[in-house]
C-alpha angles and dihedrals in degrees: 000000000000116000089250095054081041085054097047100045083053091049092051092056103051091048089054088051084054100053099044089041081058093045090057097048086047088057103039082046089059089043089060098036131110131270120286103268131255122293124251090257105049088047100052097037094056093047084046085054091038089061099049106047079056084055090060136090107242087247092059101046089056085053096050096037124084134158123276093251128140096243090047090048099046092043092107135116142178093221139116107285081245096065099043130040102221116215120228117024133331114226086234086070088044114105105217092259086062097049091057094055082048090059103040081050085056104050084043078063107041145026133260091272105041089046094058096036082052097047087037099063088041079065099044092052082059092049090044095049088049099048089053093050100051082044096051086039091052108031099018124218123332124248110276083006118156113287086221091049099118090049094047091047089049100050089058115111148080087276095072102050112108136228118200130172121210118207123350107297083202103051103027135074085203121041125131133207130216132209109185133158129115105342098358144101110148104172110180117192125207106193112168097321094330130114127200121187100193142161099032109184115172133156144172146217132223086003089214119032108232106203138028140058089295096053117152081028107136128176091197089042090149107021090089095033091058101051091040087051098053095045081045085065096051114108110225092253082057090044098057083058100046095041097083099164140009096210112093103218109217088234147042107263109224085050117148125299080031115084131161091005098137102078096186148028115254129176130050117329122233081243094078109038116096118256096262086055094052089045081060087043085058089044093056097040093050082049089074105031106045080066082089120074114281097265093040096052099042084052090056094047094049085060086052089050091049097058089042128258088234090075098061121105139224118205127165132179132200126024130342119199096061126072102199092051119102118263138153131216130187134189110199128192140151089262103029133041104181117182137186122179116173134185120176112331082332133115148175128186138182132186130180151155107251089202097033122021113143086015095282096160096044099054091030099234120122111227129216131171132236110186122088106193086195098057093037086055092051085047096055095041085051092051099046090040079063100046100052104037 
């Protein structure tokens, strides 16, 4: 062999050592390395609350801050301000400045979607509010009508939704945020990077609005259609499966205070739709998850496709030819329990994370919650019937 073949071959050879020299230390270097940073989300949402707890008076940021605690954190309801005493500070006490750093809070937190469905149904409440109290000034109350009425009427409205920060964003890896008023308890999570965005509870009334110059305006538009479009593909030999009652509860039924009250799975499993009808199960899913910002909702996708989206259900009560009737559905996994019920131009939805709403297993805490709208509501009614006999 000639001394420049001789050269080149040891050439080669030490340039070989040297990549793969480089490739070990890459590798070792990455072993070593950080944590993957944070996400967008949780980026974007903690300098947003960061924001706005500068924008505050002192006074006002002890009254919105609280400690990241469970029983801070599962202190929400979807109930009239009258019934429940909601915890930070109301939008009514915010200057305009303020309101701005809320919102910008709120689409650091959200998409596009899920801002304007969240903000949506904060206006309707107002319209709502103002609707029952021309109709109680100009007609009175109706015969065997609430005795609180008037109050509940009255307590409708974007001012009397709630904002409240748990633990310091700027401090802590870990801290939450809660949105609550009428028809609303938006709880969003940050642990070490992470966002969770559960649970999502969100309702309207009326759905549509009927009159007006924004008539046919609605803040839940998809949130039926999907569901009804999904149960519309069903053949009648998967209907008999996925219709599990006949009875409409006036509620969804892993509401707050009820958690994991739903000990099984019951419908028609993913596993035997055809392939068109799990396409619309997707569809449905993505409806209420992509409510969350882009990283936050395809993260929680990809937890719905590790535990198989064969395993999810699809149950459904009351009728099923009429839109406008009410109805209730339900899809049901090991990472995602999505509800609808709906009564005339009236709905409630839910939808949450069975193995990590409020972050549970990320922070490894188990979370229950304590609160039951419905018996704090009796007990309010009870309470204001006896103040005023």
């Amino acid at each position: 062999m000639s001394s420049r073949s001789q050269t080149h071959k040891k050439a080669r050879s030490i340039a070989l050592v040297a990549i793969l020299t480089i490739a070990a230390i890459s590798a070792g270097a990455q072993d070593r390395a950080d944590p993957p940073p944070a996400s967008v989300s949780a980026r974007q949402m903690t300098s947003a609350a960061a924001d706005f707890l500068t924008s505050l008076s002192a006074a006002q940021r002890e009254a919105a801050s609280y400690a990241f605690s469970v029983s801070n954190r599962t202190n929400w309801s979807n109930t009239p301000v009258f019934v429940h005493d909601r915890p930070g500070l109301l939008f009514a006490d915010l200057s305009d400045a303020q309101r701005q750093a809320a919102h910008r809070l709120l689409r650091a937190s959200l998409s596009s979607q899920g801002y304007q469905k969240i903000t949506g149904v904060m206006r309707l409440d107002r319209i709502h509010g103002d609707r029952e109290l021309a109709r109680l000034e100009h007609e009175g109350p109706e015969e065997g009508a609430r005795p609180y009425f008037q109050e509940e009427a009255e307590s409708f409205g974007s001012g009397s939704y709630a904002i409240a920060i748990f633990g310091n964003p700027e401090r802590d890896s870990d801290w939450g945020w809660l949105l609550q008023g009428h028809h609303m308890g938006a709880s969003f999570t940050v642990s070490g990077g992470r966002t969770g965005f559960t649970p999502l509870f969100l309702g309207a009334t009326p759905l549509v609005l009927e009159r007006g110059i924004h008539a046919g305006w609605s803040a839940l538009s998809h949130e039926v259609t999907r569901g009804v479009e999904l149960m519309e593909s069903l053949t009648d030999e998967q209907r008999r499966v996925a219709v599990v009652s006949s009875e409409v509860p006036n509620d969804v039924l892993e509401g707050v205070g009820r958690r994991h009250s739903l000990a099984e799975q019951t419908g028609l499993k993913a596993s035997a739709m055809t392939p068109a009808q799990r396409r619309l199960l997707r569809v449905l899913v993505e409806e209420y998850v992509r409510n969350a910002d882009f990283d936050a909702a395809e993260a929680q996708l990809d937890f719905i496709t590790d535990s198989g989206w064969e395993n999810l259900s699809f149950a459904w009560i009351g009728p099923t030819g009429d839109r406008a009737a009410p109805f209730y559905y339900r899809v049901h996994g090991d990472r995602i329990l999505i509800e609808l019920t709906q009564r005339p131009n009236h709905v409630h939805t839910i939808v949450r994370d069975p193995a990590n709403d409020y972050g549970e297993a990320w922070l490894g805490q188990a979370y229950a919650e304590e609160y039951s709208a419905a018996d704090r509501f009796d007990m309010a009614v009870t309470a204001y019937e006896a103040e005023n006999e």
